[in-house]
N, C-alpha and C positions, 0 to 999 in steps of 0.2 A: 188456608188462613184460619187461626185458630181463636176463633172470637173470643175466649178467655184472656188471650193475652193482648188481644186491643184494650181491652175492658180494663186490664192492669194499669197495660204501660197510658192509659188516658188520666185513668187515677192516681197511681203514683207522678206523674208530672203536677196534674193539677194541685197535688197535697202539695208538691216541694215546693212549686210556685207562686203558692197562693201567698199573697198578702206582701209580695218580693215589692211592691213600689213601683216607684218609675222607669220603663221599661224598654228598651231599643232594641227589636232584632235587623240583624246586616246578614245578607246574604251575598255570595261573590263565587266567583271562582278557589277551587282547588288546587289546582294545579300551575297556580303561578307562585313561583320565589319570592321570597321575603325582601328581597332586594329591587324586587320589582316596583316601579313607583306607584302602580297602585294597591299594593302592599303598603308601602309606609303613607301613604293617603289614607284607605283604612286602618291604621296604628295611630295615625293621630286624631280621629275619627274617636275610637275608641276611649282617645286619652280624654278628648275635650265632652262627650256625653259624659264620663265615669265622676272629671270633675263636677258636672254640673249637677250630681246626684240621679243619674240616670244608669240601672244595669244593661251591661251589653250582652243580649242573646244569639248565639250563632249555632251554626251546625254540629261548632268544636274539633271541625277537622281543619287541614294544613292550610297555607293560601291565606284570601282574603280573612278566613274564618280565623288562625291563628293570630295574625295582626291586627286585626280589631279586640279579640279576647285578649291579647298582650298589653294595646293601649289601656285597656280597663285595666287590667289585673294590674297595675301597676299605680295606679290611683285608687281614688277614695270605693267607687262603687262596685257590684260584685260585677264579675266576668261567668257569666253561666253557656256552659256548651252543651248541648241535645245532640250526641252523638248517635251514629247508626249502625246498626251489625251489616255491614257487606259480604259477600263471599272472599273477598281478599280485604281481609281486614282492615278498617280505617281506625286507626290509632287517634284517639282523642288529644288536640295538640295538650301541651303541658303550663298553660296561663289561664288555667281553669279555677275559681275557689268550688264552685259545683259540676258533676258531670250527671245527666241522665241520659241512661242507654236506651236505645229503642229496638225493635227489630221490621216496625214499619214506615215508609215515610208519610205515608198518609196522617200516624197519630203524632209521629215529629213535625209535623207544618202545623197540625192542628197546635200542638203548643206552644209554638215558636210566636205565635200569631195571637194567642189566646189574651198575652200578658202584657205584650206589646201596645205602648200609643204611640209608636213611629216602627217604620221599616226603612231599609235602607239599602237598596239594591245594586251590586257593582257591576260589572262585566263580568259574564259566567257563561255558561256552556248551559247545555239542556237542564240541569240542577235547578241553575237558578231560570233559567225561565220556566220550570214547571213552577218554581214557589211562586213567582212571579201572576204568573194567571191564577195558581189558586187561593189566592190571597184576594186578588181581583176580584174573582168567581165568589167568594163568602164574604167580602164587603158589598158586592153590588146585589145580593141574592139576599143583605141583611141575616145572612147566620154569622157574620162576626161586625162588633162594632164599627163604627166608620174611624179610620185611623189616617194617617198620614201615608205615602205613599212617595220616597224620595228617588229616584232613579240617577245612580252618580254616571257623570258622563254623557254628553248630549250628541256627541258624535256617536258614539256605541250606540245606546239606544233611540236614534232619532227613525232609523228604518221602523223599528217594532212599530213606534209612535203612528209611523205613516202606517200600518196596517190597520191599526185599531181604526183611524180616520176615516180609512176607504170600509172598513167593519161600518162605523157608525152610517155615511151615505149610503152604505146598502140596507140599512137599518136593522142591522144583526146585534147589533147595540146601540144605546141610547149616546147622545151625543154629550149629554151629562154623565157617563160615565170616564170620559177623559178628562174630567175635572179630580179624579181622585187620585193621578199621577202629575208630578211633580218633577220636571229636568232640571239638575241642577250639575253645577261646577266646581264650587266651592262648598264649603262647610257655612258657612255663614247664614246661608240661603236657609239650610238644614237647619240649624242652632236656634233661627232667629226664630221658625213655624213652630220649631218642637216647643220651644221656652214660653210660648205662647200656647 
């Protein structure tokens, strides 16, 4: 690991991002089709933050991350992607007005997170639940400001939930720290905390 190039890729996101405004990152799954409904649930996700003068931050790969940069890119606010060099390359999808490349995910979450006052979690695989806790991990440890915390889907994530709860009676965490996630269903739930 070549700390010059954390050093970079932390700077140049911070330079591009700074002073971007109001800020949404959605995190989701990959690996699902565009056709998939929660696909065009994140597209119109995307479409109703972008109107509201809010940019949408994603990974910038396929899946969840294309469909939500689509809903934006296609309205008023920007669509920004934080893509990742993998060994088999992941292609930055193409509803991008900005792309920035990374090569670690550790300085990719740090920025995704950084500009963000809402996050927006869908059903993912180990991806998003690593962002998931580390996102948790640097709002509850106060190295990142306190932000919103939406989790779409309450059958998907109602298991995680009960972890964290049986976490808290063991007292591995505070029980105020499940005050900083939010189950939601619709967008309205979402729209209504964030616009607030």
């Amino acid at each position: 690991m070549n700390t010059e190039v954390i050093k970079s890729e932390l700077d140049r996101a911070i330079s591009q991002l700074d002073g971007l405004g109001p800020s949404v990152s959605i995190f989701g799954s990959a690996r699902i089709s565009q056709s998939d409904p929660l696909a065009q649930q994140a597209f119109q996700l995307g479409r109703l933050l972008s109107d509201l003068g809010f940019n949408v931050l994603t990974g910038a790969g396929p899946g969840i991350m294309q469909a939500a940069n689509q809903g934006a890119f296609e309205r008023k606010s920007k669509s920004i992607g934080l893509n990742i060099k993998l060994p088999k390359e992941q292609a930055p999808n193409p509803y991008l007005d900005e792309c920035i490349l990374f090569e670690h995910f550790f300085t990719r979450k740090v920025a995704l997170i950084k500009q963000a006052d809402a996050c927006v979690f869908f059903p993912g695989g180990f991806g998003t639940a690593d962002e998931l806790l580390e996102v948790l991990t640097l709002i509850q440890t106060r190295k990142n400001k306190p932000i919103k915390l939406f989790l779409f889907g309450t059958d998907f994530w109602s298991p995680i939930i009960s972890w964290f709860e049986s976490l808290a009676q063991l007292g591995y965490i505070d029980k105020t720290d499940l005050e900083l996630l939010h189950l939601v269903d619709d967008f309205s739930q979402i729209i209504n905390d964030i616009k607030r």
